[in-house]
Every structure is written in C-alpha cells, then in structure tokens.
Kinemage of the C-alpha trace (Angstrom):
@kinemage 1
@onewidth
@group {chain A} dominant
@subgroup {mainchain}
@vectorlist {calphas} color= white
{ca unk a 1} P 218.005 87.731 93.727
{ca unk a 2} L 216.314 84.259 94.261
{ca unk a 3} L 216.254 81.276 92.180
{ca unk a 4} L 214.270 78.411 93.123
{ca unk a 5} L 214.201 75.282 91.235
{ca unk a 6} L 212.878 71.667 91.590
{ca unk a 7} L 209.324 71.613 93.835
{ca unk a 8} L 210.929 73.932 96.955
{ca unk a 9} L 209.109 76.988 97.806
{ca unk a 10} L 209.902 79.589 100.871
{ca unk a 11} L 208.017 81.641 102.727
{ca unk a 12} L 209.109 84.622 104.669
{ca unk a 13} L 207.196 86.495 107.082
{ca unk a 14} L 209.034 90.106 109.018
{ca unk a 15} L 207.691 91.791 111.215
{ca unk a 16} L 206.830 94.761 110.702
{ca unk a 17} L 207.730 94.234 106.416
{ca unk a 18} L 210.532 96.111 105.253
{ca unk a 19} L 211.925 97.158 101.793
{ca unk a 20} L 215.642 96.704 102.431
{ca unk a 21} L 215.747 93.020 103.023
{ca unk a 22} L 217.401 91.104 100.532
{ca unk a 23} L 217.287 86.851 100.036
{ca unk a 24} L 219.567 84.950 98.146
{ca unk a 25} L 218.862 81.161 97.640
{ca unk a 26} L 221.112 78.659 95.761
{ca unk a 27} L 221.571 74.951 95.193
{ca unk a 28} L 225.081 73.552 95.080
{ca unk a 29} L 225.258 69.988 94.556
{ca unk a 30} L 221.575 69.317 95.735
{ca unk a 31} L 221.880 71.692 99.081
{ca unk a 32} L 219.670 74.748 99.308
{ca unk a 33} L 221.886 77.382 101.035
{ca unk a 34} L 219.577 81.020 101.869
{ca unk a 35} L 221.473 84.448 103.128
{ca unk a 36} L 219.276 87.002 103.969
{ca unk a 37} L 220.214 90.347 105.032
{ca unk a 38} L 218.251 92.261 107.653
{ca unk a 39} L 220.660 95.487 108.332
{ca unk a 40} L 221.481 94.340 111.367
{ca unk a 41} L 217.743 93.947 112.827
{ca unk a 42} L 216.852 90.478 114.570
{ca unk a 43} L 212.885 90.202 114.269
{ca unk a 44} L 213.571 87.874 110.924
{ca unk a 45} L 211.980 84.480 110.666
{ca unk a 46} L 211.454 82.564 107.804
{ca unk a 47} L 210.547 78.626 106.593
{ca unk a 48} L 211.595 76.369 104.064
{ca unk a 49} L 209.652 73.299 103.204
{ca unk a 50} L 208.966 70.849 100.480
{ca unk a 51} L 206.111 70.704 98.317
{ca unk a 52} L 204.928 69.133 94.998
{ca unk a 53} L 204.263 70.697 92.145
{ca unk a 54} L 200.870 69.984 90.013
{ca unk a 55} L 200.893 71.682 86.803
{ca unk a 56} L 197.990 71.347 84.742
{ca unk a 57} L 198.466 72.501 80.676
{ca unk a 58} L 194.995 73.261 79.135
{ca unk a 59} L 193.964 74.043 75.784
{ca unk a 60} L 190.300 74.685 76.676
{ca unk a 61} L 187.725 75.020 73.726
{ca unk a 62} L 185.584 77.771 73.260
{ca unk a 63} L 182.562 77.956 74.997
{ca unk a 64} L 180.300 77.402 72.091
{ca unk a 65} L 182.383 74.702 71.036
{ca unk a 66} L 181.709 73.013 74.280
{ca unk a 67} L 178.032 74.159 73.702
{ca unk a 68} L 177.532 72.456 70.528
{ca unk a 69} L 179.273 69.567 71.779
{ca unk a 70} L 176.561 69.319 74.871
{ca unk a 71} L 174.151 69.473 71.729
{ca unk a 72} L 174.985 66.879 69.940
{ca unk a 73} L 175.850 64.217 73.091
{ca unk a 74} L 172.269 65.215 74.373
{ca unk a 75} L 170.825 64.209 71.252
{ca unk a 76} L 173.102 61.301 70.536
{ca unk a 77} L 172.086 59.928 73.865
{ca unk a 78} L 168.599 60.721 74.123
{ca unk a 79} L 168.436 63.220 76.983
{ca unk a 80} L 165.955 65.891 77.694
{ca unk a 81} L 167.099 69.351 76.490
{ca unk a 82} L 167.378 70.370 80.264
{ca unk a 83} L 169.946 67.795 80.987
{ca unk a 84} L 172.779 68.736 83.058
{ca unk a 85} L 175.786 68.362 80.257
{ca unk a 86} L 178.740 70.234 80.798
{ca unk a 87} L 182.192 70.143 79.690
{ca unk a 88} L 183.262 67.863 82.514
{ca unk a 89} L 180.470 65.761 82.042
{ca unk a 90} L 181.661 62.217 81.373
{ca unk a 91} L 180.188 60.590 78.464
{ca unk a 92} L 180.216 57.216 81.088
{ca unk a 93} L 177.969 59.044 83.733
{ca unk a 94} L 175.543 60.001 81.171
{ca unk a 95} L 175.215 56.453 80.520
{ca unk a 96} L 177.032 56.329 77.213
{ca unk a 97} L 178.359 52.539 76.326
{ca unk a 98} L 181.109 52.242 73.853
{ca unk a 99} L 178.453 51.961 70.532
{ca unk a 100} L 177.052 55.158 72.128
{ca unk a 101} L 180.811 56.926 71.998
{ca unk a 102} L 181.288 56.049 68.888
{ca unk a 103} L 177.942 57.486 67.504
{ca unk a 104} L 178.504 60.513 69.331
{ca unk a 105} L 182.446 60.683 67.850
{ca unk a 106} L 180.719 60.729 64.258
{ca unk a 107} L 177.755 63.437 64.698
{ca unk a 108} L 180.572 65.643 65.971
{ca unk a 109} L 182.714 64.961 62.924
{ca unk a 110} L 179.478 65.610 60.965
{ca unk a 111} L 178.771 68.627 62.451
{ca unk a 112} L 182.225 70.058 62.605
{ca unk a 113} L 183.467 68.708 59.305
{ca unk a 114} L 186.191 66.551 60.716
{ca unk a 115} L 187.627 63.359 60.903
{ca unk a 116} L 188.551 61.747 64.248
{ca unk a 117} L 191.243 58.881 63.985
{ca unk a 118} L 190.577 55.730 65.893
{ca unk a 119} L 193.263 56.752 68.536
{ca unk a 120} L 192.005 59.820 69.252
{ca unk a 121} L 188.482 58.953 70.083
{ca unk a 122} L 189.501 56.371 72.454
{ca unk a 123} L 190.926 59.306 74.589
{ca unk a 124} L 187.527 61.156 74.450
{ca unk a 125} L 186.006 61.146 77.785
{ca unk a 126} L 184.726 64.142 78.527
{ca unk a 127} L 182.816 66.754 77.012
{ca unk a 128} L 185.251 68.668 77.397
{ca unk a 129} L 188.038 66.509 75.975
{ca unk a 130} L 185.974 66.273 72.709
{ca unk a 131} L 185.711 69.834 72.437
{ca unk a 132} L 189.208 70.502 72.665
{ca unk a 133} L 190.076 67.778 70.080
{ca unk a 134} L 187.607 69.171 68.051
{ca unk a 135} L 189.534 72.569 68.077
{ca unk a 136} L 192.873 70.776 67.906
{ca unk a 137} L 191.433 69.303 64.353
{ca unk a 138} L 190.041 72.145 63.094
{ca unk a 139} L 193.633 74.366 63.720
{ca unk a 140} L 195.106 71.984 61.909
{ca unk a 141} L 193.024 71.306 59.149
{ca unk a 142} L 193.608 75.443 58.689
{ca unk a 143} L 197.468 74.823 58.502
C-alpha cells in the first residue's frame, strides 16, 4: 500500500528487483514514516526527496480550430500565407498592437459566429488561447 500526498515522491531501486517487497508510507502530523519489508534480505536502498509539483490543465482546441484561427490572424495582420503561425504563436511577436487584437478578436467572432466579452479578449494571447476560447464559446452556446 502507499499513499503519497503533498509534492513528496520516492524512489526505490533493489537489486536484483523482486516481487515480494512491500512499502508502506504514511504522514502523521506532517512526518513521512516508510516500512518496507525485504524478507529478511539486506541489498535494499531507497531515497526520499522533495519536489514540486507543476500541473498544467489544458483544454486544447482542435486542430482545425487552431488552423482557422492561424487564418484569420494571418490575414488580420497582413502576413504572407507562408508565415510561421502556430498555436503558441503570440499575437505580440507577430507584431500585433492592441487595435490589431481587437480586429483580430472580431473576424474570429465573425467567422465562428460568436461573441467575445471584453474580459475575455483581454486574456487572448496566443493563438492558441483564442482557439480554445473559441471552443469554450461555442460548447456553451450548444448548452
């Protein structure tokens, strides 16, 4: 049984690896305690350390929503088809100013038959985050 909570992780390495080892780990009062059980055999080491945990939630959009969207910033902003847009292309680095954002906010909600409120597009950065509002918008317009 183990149970590990908070941003902990363990590693344990035997040598050679054997099926009848067991681990137990617990936290009492903000103390990690382990047991482990060898059957008797001494060639057991094992490591405990610390580490953050980065977890990263993504809704991403379908490709040919991010396609479109690479469309319509291309020709919003006056680049050449062959244009290196992708979904983590920021609409900054392609040398989009704030009018530029805004004109690019309404062809999408043109195109995909949406409305964007004002809060929303100010989180826009990305291709990508457009793409996934986009799909956000359109789920719930369904609903």
């Amino acid at each position: 049984m183990a149970a590990i909570s908070g941003a902990s992780s363990i590693s344990l390495r035997s040598s050679p690896p054997r099926s009848h080892q067991n681990l137990a780990l617990s936290r009492t009062n903000g103390l990690r305690s382990i047991s482990l059980s060898d059957h008797g055999r001494n060639s057991l080491s094992f490591g405990l350390q610390q580490r953050s945990v980065h977890l990263s939630v993504s809704c991403a959009a379908k490709p040919e929503t991010v396609e479109k969207v690479c469309t319509i910033v291309r020709k919003q902003l006056a680049l050449p088809d062959d244009s290196a847009v992708t979904g983590e292309s920021k609409f900054a680095a392609l040398g989009a100013d704030s009018l530029d954002t805004v004109e690019i906010v309404m062809g999408l909600e043109e195109e995909f038959g949406i409305s964007v409120e004002e809060d929303s597009a100010q989180s826009i950065a990305t291709v990508q985050d457009a793409a996934d509002l986009i799909e956000k918008l359109i789920e719930k317009n369904k609903a």
